[in-house]
FIPA-317239 format. One record per residue (C-alpha): residue in one letter; x, y, z; residue number from 1. Coordinates in steps of 0.001 Angstrom, whole numbers, plus 500000, padded with zeros to 6 digits. Each point is the difference from the previous one (the first is absolute). Last residue first. Layout:
residues N
r east north up k
a X Y Z NUM
...
end
This chain:
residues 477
r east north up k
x 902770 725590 276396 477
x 499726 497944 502264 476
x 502787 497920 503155 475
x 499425 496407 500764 474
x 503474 499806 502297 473
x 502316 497051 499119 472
x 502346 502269 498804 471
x 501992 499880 496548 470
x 500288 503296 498510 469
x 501707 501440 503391 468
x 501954 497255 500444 467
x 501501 498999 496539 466
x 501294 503578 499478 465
x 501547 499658 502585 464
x 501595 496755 499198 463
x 501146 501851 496927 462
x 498573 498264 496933 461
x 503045 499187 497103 460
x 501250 497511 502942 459
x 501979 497906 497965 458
x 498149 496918 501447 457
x 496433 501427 499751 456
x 500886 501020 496526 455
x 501878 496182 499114 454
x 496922 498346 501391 453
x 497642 501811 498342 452
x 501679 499476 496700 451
x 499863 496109 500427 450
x 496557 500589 500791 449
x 499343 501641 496983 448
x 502170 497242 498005 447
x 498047 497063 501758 446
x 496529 501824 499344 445
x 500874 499939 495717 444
x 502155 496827 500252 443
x 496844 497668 500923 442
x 497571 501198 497327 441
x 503183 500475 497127 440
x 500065 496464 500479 439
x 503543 499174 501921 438
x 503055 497617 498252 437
x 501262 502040 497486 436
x 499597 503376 501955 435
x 501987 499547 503017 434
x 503737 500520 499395 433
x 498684 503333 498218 432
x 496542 500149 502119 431
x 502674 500293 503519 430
x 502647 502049 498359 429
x 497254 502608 498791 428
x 499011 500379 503918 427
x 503249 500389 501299 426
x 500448 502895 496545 425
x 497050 501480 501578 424
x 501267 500146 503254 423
x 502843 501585 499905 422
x 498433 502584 497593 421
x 497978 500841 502874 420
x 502900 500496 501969 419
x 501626 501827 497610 418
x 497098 502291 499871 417
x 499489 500465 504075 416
x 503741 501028 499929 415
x 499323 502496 497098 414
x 498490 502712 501430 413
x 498358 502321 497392 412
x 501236 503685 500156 411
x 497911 503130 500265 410
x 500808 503426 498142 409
x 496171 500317 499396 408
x 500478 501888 496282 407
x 503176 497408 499179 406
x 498740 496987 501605 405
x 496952 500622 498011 404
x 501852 500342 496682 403
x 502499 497420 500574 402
x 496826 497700 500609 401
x 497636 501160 497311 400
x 502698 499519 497520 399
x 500866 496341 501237 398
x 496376 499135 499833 397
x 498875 501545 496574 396
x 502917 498129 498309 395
x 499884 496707 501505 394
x 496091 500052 498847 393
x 500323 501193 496458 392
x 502776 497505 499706 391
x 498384 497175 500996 390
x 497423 500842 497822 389
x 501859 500287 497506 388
x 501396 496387 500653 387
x 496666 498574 499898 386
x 498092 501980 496807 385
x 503796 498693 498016 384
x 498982 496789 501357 383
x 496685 499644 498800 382
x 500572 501177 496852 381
x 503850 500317 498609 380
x 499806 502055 497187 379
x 496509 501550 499628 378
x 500435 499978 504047 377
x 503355 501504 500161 376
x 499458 503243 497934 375
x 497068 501336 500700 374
x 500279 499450 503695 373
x 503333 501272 500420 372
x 498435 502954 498430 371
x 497564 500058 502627 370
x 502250 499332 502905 369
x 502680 502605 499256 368
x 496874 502904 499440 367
x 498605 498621 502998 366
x 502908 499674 502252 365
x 500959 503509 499335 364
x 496647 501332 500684 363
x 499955 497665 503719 362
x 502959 502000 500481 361
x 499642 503123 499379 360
x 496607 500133 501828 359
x 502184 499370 503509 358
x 500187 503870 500762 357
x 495954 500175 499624 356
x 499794 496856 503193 355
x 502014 502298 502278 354
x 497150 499962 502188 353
x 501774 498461 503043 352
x 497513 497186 500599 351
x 499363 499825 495968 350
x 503375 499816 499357 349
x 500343 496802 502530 348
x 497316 498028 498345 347
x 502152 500093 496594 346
x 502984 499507 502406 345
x 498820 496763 501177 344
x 498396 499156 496779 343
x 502119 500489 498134 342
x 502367 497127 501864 341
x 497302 497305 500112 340
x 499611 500791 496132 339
x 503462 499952 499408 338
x 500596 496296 501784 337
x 496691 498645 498574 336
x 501814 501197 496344 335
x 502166 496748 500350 334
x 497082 497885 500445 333
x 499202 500950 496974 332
x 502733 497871 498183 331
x 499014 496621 502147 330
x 496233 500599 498996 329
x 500942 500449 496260 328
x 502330 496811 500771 327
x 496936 498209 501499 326
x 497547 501440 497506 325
x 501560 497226 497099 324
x 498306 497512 501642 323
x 496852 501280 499777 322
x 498238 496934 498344 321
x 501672 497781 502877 320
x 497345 501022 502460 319
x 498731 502959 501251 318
x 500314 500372 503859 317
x 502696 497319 500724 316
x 501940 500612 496861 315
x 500093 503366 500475 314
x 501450 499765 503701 313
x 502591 496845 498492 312
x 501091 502547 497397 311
x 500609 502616 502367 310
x 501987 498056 503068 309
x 503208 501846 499794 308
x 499276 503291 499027 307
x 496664 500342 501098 306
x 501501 498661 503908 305
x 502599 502478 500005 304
x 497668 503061 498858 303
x 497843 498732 502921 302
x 502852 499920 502509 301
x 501029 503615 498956 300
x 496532 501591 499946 299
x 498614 498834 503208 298
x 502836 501300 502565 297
x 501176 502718 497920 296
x 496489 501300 499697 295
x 499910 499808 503940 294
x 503754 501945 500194 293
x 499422 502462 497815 292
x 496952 501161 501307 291
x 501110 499633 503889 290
x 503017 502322 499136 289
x 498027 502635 498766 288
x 497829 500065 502792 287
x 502772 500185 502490 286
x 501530 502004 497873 285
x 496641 502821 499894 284
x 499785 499240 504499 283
x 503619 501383 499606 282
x 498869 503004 498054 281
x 496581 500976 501804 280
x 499532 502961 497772 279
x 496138 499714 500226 278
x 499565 499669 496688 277
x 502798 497376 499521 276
x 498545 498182 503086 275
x 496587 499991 498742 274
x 500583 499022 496163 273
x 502506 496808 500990 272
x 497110 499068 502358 271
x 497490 500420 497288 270
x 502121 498368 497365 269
x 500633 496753 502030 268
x 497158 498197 499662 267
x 499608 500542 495970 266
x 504129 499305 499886 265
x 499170 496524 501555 264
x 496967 499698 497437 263
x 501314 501214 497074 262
x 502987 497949 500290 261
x 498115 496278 500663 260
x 497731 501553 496496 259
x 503431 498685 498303 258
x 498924 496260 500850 257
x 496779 500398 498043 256
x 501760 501648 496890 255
x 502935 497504 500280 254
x 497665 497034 499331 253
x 497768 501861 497468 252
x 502905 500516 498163 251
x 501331 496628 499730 250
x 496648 498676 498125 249
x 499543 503528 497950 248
x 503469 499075 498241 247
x 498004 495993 498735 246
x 497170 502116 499636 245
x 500942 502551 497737 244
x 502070 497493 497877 243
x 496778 497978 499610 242
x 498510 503405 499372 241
x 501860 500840 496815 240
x 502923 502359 500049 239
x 500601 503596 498788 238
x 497081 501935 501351 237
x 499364 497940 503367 236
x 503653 500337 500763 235
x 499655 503657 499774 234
x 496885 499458 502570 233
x 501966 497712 502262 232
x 503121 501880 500037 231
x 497759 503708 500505 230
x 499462 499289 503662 229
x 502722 500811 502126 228
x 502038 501667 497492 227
x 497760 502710 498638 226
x 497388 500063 502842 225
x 502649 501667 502272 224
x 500530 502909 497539 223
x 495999 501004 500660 222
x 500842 498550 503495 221
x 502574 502770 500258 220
x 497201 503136 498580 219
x 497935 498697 502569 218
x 502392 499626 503292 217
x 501050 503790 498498 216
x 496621 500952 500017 215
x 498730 498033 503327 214
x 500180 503480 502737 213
x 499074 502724 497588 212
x 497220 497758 498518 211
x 498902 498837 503611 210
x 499988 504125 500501 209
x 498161 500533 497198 208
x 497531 497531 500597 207
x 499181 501451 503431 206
x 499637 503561 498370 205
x 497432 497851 497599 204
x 497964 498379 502834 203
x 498390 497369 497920 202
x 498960 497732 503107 201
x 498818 496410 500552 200
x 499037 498353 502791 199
x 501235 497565 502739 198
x 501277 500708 503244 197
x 497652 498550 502168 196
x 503313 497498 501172 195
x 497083 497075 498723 194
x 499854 501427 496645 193
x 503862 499204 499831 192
x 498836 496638 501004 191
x 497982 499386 497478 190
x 501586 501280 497117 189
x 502894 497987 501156 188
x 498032 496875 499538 187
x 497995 501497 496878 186
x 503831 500681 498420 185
x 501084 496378 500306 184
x 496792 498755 498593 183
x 500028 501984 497049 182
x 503596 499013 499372 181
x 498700 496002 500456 180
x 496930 500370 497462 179
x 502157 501624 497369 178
x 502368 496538 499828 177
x 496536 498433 500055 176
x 499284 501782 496729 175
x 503619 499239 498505 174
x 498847 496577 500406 173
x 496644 500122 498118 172
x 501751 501789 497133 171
x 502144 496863 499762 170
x 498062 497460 499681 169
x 497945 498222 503272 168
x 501008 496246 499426 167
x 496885 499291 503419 166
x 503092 498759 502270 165
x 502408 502720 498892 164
x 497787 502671 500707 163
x 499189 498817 503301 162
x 503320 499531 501156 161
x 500867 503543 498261 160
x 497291 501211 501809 159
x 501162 498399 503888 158
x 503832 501663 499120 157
x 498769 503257 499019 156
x 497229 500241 503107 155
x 502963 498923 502388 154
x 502239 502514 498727 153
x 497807 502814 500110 152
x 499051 498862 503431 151
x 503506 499981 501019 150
x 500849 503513 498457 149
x 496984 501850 501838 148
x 501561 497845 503294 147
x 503364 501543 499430 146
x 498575 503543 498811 145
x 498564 500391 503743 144
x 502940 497949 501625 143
x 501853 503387 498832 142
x 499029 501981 503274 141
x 503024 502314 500436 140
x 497190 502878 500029 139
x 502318 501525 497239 138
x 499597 496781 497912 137
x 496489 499605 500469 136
x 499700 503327 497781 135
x 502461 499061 497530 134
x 498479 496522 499010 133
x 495932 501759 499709 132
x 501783 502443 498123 131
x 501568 497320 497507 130
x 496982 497784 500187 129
x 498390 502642 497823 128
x 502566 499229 497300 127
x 499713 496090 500642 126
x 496169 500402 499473 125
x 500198 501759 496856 124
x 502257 497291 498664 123
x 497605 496984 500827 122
x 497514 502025 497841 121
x 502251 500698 497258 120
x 500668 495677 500291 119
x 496642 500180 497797 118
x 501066 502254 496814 117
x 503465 498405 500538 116
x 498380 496633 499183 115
x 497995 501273 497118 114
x 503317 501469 498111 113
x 502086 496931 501224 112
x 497021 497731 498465 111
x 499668 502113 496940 110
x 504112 499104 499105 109
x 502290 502702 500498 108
x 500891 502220 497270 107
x 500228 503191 502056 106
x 497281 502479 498904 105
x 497734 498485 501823 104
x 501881 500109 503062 103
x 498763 504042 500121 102
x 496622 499252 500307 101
x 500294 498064 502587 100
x 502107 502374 502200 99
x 497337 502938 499569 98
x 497901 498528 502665 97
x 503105 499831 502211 96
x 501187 503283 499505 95
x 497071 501492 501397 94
x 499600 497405 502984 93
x 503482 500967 500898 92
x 499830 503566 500283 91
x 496332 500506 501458 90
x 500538 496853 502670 89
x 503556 501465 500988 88
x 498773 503698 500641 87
x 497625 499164 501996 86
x 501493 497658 502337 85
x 502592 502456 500522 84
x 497564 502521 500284 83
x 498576 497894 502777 82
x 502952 498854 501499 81
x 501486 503601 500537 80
x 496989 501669 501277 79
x 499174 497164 502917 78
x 503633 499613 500628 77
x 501061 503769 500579 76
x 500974 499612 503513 75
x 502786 497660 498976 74
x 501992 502099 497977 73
x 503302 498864 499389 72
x 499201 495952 499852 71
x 496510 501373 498293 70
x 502231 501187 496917 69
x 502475 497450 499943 68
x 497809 496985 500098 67
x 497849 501182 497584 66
x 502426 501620 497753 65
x 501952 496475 500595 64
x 496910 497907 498634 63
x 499019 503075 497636 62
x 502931 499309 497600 61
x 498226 501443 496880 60
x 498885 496306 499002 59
x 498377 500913 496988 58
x 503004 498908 497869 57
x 500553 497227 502283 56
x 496533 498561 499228 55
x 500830 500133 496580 54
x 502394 498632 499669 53
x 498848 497265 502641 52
x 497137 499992 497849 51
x 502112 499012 497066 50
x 501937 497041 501721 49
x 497034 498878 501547 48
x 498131 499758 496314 47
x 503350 498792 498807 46
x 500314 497219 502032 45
x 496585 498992 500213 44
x 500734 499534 495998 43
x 503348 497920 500591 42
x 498134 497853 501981 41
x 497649 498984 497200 40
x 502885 499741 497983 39
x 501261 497423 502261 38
x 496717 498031 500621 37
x 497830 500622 502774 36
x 499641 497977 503140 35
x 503933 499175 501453 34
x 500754 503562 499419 33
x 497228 501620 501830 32
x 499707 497376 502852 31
x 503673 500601 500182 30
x 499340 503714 500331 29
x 497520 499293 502711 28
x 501927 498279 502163 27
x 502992 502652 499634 26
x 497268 502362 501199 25
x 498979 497656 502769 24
x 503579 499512 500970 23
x 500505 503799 499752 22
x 496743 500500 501698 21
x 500977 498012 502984 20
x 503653 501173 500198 19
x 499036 503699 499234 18
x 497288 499580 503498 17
x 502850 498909 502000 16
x 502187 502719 499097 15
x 497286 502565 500623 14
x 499258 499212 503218 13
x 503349 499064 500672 12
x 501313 503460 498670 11
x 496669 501817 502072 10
x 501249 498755 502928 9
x 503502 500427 499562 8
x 499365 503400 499257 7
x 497652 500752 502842 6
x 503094 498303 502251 5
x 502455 502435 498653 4
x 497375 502928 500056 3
x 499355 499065 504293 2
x 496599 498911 500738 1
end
């Protein structure tokens, strides 16, 4: 199979699977909102929105270190993986057990403190996922953590049913929201047993050279975790939880359609890591060019559709209690745009290891976005955490991207961008004229096959292109 057609593969894969356990996700989140009372929701909020502090914190970018590392030197797998693995369930289970003692000395109430003492559990399993994630990514075989996902879903979605039918309270909850993480890692688990590659090692040269290879990833996602996940835990300080909840509503929206970017960059970092390392420069552009083309493809018709249809989507999933998350949900949707666009060249500093002459960047943006912090949401609450975070993420993209096109001296071609843009602003015509008279059920599919239409029409796919991803052949990984 040719690496076009291996990509397409594994983006259909993969894009199918994010559209089922989005929609399940976004299931589950109503279930959430609909069942316990705002505060209530406020306090899930902040137990996420700590442990996703937290869980950046610990995070030491070891999805693209994994990638990276066995993308350039395949015939070490077995040792790689295995410290790798090693080094990720020492590191993040230690933090993790200290994690609960540390939230009590934030003046949540006990339920938050008792709730992130359980969801450290769910946590631990995301941070081992993260090998388990870069491994299958490098083998190009990403339906793995697609059907590891689905389950997950389905087992959150089928407890929350449950829980909501026998009045479970809220501790009960965040324990079936543990249940589903465990299950998602036990499916990959599996499987990843099943390639005989599984065990643990604590190889220290090894771990040197995965610190020499992730420290400047590490020391950015130390800045990272100031302004992509402090908003919720500042807020947490200076607001009550009812305000929490109503901001944590639109967040938890963009934060599962953001994961779209991880994933498309997560496919294409070991073929942008190969050709780079090989000095294959055209097959590098090609690459290059395919990244920012797919995330333009998905990211600019769904920061459209937020923008125009966002109190109707929060309406739909939680009810008329969170009205006031539509316009948080309409603001955010703004920062979708910078965190599609960081992510491209985020992914693409790694490939070219130029990651350590990006640090200034992701420091500036923290110090900026910190103080901006302090200062807006005392003032201005949920909308001064919004627009900062807007900021934050605007900021970080459009430095990363001078700064990569700098180092790489590549150029983005624009033709398949206006296009794109073409058809975007087709499809917001069509829920503008549209929207008063269409449930947000019906206008949803019309507007994505609306955009279809137009990129099939404009031609944003060469023909070629079409043909060789396209054939009727049944062809295997």
């Amino acid at each position: 199979m040719s690496t076009n057609r291996a990509i397409a593969h594994n983006t259909a894969i993969q894009m199918i699977g994010k559209a089922i356990s989005t929609m399940l996700g976004l299931v589950a989140m109503a279930m959430l909102m609909r069942y316990l009372p705002t505060e209530q929701f406020g306090w899930y909020v902040t137990t996420i929105g700590f442990l996703g502090f937290v869980g950046i914190l610990i995070d030491f970018g070891l999805i693209p270190v994994t990638a990276q590392m066995l993308s350039a030197q395949p015939e070490r797998k077995q040792e790689l993986v295995s410290n790798l693995l090693g080094l990720r369930i020492t590191t993040a289970g230690f933090f993790l057990l200290l994690t609960p003692l540390i939230s009590f000395l934030l003046p949540y109430p006990t339920e938050v403190h008792i709730a992130i003492a359980i969801s450290c559990i769910s946590f631990f399993c995301i941070s081992v996922n993260q090998i388990f994630t870069g491994y299958f990514q490098t083998k190009m075989q990403m339906i793995v953590p697609v059907i590891g996902e689905f389950v997950s879903r389905i087992t959150l979605v089928t407890g929350l049913a449950l829980g909501i039918c026998f009045s479970t309270p809220f501790l009960g909850i965040m324990s079936i929201i543990t249940l589903a993480g465990v299950m998602y890692t036990l499916i990959m688990g599996i499987i990843f047993y099943k390639d005989k590659i599984l065990h643990l090692a604590w190889n220290m040269p090894v771990w040197r050279e995965i610190a020499l290879q992730s420290w400047p990833i590490t020391v950015a996602v130390l800045f990272n975790v100031v302004y992509l996940r402090s908003d919720t835990v500042i807020l947490s300080l200076f607001r009550d939880q009812v305000e929490v909840g109503i901001y944590g509503a639109a967040y938890r929206v963009i934060d599962i359609i953001a994961q779209t970017a991880l994933m498309i960059m997560g496919i294409m970092l070991p073929l942008l890591t190969s050709a780079y390392t090989k000095r294959l420069t055209n097959e590098f552009h090609d690459r290059f060019s395919q990244s920012v083309s797919i995330m333009a493809l998905l990211g600019l018709p769904m920061v459209a559709g937020l923008l125009m249809l966002g109190h109707p989507i929060i309406e739909f999933i939680g009810g008329t209690r969170y009205n006031e998350s539509g316009t948080i949900l309409q603001i955010l949707a703004l920062a979708l745009l910078g965190i599609f666009l960081g992510s491209i060249f985020g992914h693409m500093a790694v490939a070219t290891n130029t990651q350590h002459k990006t640090l200034w960047i992701y420091a500036l943006t923290a110090v900026l976005t910190l103080t901006g912090y302090f200062v807006m949401i005392p003032r201005f609450g949920i909308y001064g955490a919004a627009w900062m975070s807007v900021f934050s993420e605007w900021l970080t993209g459009i430095l990363l991207c001078l700064s990569l096109i700098y180092f790489t001296k590549e150029h983005i071609e624009w033709t398949p961008l206006i296009k794109i843009i073409c058809a975007t602003l087709g499809m917001s015509a069509m829920i503008y004229f549209t929207r008063p008279y269409l449930h947000i059920i019906l206008l949803i599919p019309l507007a994505m096959a609306v955009y279809t239409g137009l990129i099939l029409l404009l031609r944003v796919v060469k023909k070629e292109t079409l043909q060789e991803l396209l054939p009727l052949q049944k062809t295997t990984l």
